[in-house]
C-alpha positions in Angstrom: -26.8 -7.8 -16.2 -26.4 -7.2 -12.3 -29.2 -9.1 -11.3 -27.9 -11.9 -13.6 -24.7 -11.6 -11.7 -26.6 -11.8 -8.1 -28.0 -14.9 -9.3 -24.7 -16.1 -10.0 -23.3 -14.8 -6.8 -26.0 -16.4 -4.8 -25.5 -19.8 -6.3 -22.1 -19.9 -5.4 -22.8 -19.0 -2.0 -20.1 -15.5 -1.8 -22.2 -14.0 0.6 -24.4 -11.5 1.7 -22.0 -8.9 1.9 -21.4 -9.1 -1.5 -25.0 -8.5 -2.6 -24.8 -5.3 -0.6 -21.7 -4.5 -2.8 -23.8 -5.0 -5.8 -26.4 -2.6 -4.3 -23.7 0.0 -4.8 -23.0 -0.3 -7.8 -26.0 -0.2 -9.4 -26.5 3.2 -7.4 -23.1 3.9 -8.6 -23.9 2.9 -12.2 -27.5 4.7 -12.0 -25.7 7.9 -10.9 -22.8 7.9 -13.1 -25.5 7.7 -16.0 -27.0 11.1 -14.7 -23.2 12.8 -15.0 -22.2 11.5 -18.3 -25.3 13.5 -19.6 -25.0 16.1 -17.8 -21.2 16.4 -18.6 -22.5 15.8 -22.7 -23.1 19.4 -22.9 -20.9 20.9 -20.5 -17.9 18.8 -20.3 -15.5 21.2 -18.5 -17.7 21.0 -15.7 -16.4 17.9 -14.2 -15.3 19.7 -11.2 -19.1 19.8 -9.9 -19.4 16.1 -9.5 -15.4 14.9 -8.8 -16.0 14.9 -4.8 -19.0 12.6 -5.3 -17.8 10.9 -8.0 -14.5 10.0 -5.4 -17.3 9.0 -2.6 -19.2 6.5 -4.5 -16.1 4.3 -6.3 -14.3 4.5 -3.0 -17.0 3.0 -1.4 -17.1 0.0 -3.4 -13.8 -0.9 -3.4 -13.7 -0.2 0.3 -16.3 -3.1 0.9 -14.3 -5.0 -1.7 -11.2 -4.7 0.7 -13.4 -5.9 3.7 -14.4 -8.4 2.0 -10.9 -10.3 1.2 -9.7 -9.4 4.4 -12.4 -10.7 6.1 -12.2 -14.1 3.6 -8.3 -14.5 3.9 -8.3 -14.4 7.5 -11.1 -17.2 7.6 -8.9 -19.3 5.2 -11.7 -18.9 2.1 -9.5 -17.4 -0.1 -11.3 -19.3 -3.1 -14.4 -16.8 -2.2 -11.8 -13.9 -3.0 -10.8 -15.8 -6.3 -14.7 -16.1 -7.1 -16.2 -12.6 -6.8 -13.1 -11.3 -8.6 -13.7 -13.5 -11.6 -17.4 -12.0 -11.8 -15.8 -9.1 -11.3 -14.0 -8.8 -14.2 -16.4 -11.0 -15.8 -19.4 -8.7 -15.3 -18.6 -5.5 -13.2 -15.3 -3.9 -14.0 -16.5 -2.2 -17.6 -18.4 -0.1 -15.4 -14.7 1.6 -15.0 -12.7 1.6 -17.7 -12.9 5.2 -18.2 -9.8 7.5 -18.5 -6.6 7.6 -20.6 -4.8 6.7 -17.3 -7.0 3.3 -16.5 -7.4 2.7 -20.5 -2.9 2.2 -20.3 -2.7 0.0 -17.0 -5.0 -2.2 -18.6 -3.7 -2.5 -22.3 -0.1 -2.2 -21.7 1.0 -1.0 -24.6 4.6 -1.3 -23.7 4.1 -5.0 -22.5 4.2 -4.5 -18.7 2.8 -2.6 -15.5 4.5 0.4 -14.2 6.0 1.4 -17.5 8.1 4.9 -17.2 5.1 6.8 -19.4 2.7 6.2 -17.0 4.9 6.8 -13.4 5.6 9.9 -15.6 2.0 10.7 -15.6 1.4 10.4 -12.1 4.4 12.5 -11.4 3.6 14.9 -13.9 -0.4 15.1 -12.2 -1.8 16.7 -15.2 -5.0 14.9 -16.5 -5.9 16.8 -20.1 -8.9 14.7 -20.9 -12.8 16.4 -19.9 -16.3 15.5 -19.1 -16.8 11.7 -17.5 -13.2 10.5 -18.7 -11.6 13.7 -16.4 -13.4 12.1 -13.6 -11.8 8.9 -13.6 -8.2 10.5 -14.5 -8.4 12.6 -11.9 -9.5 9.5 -9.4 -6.8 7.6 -10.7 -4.5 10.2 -9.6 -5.9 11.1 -6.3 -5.7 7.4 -5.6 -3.8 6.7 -2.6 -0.7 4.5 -4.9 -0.5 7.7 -7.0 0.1 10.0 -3.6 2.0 7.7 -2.4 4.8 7.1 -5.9 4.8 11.0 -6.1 5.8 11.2 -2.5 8.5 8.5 -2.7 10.0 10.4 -6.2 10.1 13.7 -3.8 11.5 11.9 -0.4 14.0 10.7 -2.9 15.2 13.7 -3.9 15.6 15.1 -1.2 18.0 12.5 0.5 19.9 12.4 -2.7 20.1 16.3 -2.1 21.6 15.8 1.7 24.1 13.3 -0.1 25.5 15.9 -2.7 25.3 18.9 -0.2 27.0 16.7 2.5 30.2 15.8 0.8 32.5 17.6 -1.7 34.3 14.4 -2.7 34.0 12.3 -5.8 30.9 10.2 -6.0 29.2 8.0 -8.0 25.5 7.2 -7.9 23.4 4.2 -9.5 20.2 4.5 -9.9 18.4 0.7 -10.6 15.2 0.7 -12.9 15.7 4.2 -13.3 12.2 5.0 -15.3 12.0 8.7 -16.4 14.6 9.7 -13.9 11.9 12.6 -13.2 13.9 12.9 -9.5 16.8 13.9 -11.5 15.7 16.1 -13.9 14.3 18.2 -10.5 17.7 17.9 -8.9 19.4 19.7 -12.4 16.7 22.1 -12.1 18.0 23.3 -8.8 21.3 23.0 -10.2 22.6 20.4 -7.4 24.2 18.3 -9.4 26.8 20.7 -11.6 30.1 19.4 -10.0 32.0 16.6 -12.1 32.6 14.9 -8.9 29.1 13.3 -9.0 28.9 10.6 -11.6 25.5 8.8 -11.8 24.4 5.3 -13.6 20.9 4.7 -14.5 20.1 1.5 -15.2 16.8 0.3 -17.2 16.0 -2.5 -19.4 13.2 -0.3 -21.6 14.9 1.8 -24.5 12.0 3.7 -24.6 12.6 5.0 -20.8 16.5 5.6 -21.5 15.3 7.6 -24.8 13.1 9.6 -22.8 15.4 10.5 -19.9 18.3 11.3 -22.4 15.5 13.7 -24.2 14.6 14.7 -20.4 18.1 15.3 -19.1 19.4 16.9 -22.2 23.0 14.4 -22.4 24.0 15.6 -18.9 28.0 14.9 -19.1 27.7 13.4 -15.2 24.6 11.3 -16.6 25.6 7.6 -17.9 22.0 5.7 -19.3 22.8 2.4 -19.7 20.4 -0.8 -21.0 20.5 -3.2 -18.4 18.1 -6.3 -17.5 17.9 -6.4 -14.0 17.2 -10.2 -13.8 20.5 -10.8 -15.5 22.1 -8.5 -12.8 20.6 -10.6 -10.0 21.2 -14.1 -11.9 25.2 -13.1 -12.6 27.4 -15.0 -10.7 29.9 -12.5 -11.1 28.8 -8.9 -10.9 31.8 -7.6 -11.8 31.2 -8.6 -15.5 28.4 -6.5 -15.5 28.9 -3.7 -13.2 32.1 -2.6 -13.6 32.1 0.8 -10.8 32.3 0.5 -6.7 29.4 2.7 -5.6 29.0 4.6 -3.0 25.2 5.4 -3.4 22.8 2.6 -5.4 18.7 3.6 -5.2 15.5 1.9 -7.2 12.3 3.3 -6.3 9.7 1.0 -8.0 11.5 -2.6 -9.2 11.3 -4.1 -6.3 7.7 -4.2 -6.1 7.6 -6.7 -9.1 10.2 -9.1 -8.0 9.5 -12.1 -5.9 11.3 -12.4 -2.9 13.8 -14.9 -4.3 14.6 -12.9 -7.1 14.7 -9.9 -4.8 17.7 -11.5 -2.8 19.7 -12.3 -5.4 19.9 -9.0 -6.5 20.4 -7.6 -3.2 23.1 -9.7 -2.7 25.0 -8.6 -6.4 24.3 -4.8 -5.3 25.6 -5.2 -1.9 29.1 -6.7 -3.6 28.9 -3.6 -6.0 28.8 -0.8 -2.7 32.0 0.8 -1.6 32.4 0.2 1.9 30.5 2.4 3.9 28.4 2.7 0.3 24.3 2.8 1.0 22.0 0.7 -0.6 18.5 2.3 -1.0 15.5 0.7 -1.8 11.2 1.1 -1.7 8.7 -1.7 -2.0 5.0 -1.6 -1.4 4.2 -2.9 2.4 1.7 -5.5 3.1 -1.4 -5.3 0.6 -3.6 -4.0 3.0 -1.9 -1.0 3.4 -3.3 0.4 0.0 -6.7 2.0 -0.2 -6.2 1.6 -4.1 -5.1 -1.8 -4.9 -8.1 -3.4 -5.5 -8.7 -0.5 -8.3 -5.1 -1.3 -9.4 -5.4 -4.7 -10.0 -9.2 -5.8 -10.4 -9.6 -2.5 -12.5 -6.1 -1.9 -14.1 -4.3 -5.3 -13.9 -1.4 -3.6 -11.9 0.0 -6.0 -9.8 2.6 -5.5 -7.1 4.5 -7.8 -4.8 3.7 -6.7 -1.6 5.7 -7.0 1.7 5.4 -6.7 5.8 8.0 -4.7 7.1 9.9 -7.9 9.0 9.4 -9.6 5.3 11.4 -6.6 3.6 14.0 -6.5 5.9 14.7 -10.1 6.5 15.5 -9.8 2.4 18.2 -7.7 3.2 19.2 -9.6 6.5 19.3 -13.3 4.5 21.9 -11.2 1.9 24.3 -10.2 4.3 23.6 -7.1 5.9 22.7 -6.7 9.6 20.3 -5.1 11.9 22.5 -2.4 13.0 23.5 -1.8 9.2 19.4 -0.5 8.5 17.2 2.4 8.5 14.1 2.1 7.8 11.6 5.1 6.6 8.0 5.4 5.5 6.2 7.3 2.5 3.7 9.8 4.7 1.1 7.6 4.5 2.4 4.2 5.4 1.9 2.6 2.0 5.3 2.4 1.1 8.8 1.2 3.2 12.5 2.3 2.3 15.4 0.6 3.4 18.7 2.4 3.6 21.4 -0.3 3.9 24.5 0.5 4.9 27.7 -1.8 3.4 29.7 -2.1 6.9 31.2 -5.4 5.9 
């Protein structure tokens, strides 16, 4: 079948480099062959073969990223558009392996990013064994994995400096609110006891709000409320639907599926729903590049994100209102994701 696809390749003129990608993985097919028999008889011995295992997929989505980037800044983005039809077409079988990969591509809620599988990667805790372990455990080494459990626990912790800094009322939203996993560690260290902090989480999936009520035990300061946020960012009047002055409103991952026009609208009905001096908090994905894993995501997975430059992020916020002076801007460790902290000085 691979040399069938080099044919193919070669006929639409793709490129050399892509042969050589080829190269690998038929070496990494040939050797992933050799573990799943090993790992036959002795399947909790995945461990043995998990730093090699890393090393060889890694390397071929490596030269994958070369490749676009390379192709996008010479304007042939239909070369892009070709090798990741054969991709799908002919290659990407090779890795669907793993109860984590197996869900980002079937969807069984009907869309990426659901709250069961951002639970997973916070949780960190493959169960499956043998050859399936070894792709689990990629997908959660992967640098997007790192990188949402490190945005969940940056989170936190500036939610934490919020409580401990004031002892006056407060109320909290949090927008596309998931498993509310940041949460459920904040009760657990017993920050948020005080009736003075009131939080709203906002999602549009019943099966998320079911979970974190189930998660958070009916938490008397914890409102769960169904709530599209398309509607919230079409309203003309925000009012009707949000009906509290915040002084804190956060969403961690929604942002990275919303198109930029979509993205200012919604901005703008949150900014008019902050108390003044109120923050608004938000992460998106930075410019594509940026992430070692998102040609696994997407050619592999069918995750999709919308990603975004930093000047392209802020001038979001700038275009609804807010001004230079009025953001800080932060990083997840290792650059793959941005957060904007808005402050409502107007």
């Amino acid at each position: 079948m691979l040399n069938n696809t080099i044919r193919e390749i070669t006929q639409r003129d793709i490129g050399v480099s892509v042969i050589f990608l080829l190269a690998l993985i038929r070496k990494y097919r040939n050797f992933a062959r050799e573990i799943q028999i090993q790992l036959a008889d002795a399947p909790n011995e995945w461990g043995k073969y998990q730093s090699l295992f890393n090393y060889e997929i890694n390397g071929i989505f490596r030269l994958i990223m070369e490749f676009e980037k390379e192709n996008l800044t010479k304007g042939n983005a239909e070369k892009v558009n070709k090798l990741k039809r054969l991709f799908i077409k002919h290659i990407r079988r090779e890795f669907l392996c793993g109860e984590y990969i197996d869900w980002s591509l079937k969807k069984p809620f009907g869309y990426a990013g659901d709250y069961k599988i951002i639970n997973d990667i916070y949780a960190n805790s493959p169960k499956t064994v043998g050859f399936e372990r070894l792709f689990d455990n990629y997908f959660q080494m992967s640098a997007i994995s790192v990188a949402v459990r490190n945005r969940k626990n940056d989170f936190k912790k500036y939610l934490l400096k919020l409580i401990s800094d004031k002892n006056t009322t407060m109320r909290f939203a949090n927008l596309g609110c998931g498993p509310c996993r940041e949460l459920y560690e904040i009760f657990l260290l017993n920050h948020i006891s005080s009736p003075k902090i009131v939080i709203d989480c906002y999602d549009n999936d019943e099966k998320a709000l079911k979970y974190s009520e189930q998660l958070l035990s009916k938490k008397r300061n914890i409102n769960l409320i169904k709530q599209n946020a398309v509607r919230l960012a079409l309203t003309k009047n925000i009012r009707t639907i949000l009906h509290h002055q915040y002084d804190f409103i956060y969403s961690l991952g929604l942002f990275d599926y919303f198109g930029d026009k979509l993205s200012y609208r919604l901005i703008c009905n949150l900014k008019a729903s902050l108390k003044k001096g109120g923050v608004l908090a938000i992460a998106n994905v930075r410019d594509k590049f940026s992430n070692p894993s998102v040609h696994f995501m997407e050619w592999v997975g069918e995750w999709n994100l919308v990603y975004r430059s930093d000047d392209e992020f802020q001038r979001i916020f700038f275009d609804a209102g807010f001004r230079k002076e009025d953001l800080t801007v932060g990083y997840e460790q290792q650059g793959i994701l941005q957060y904007v902290f808005a402050v409502n000085n107007i």
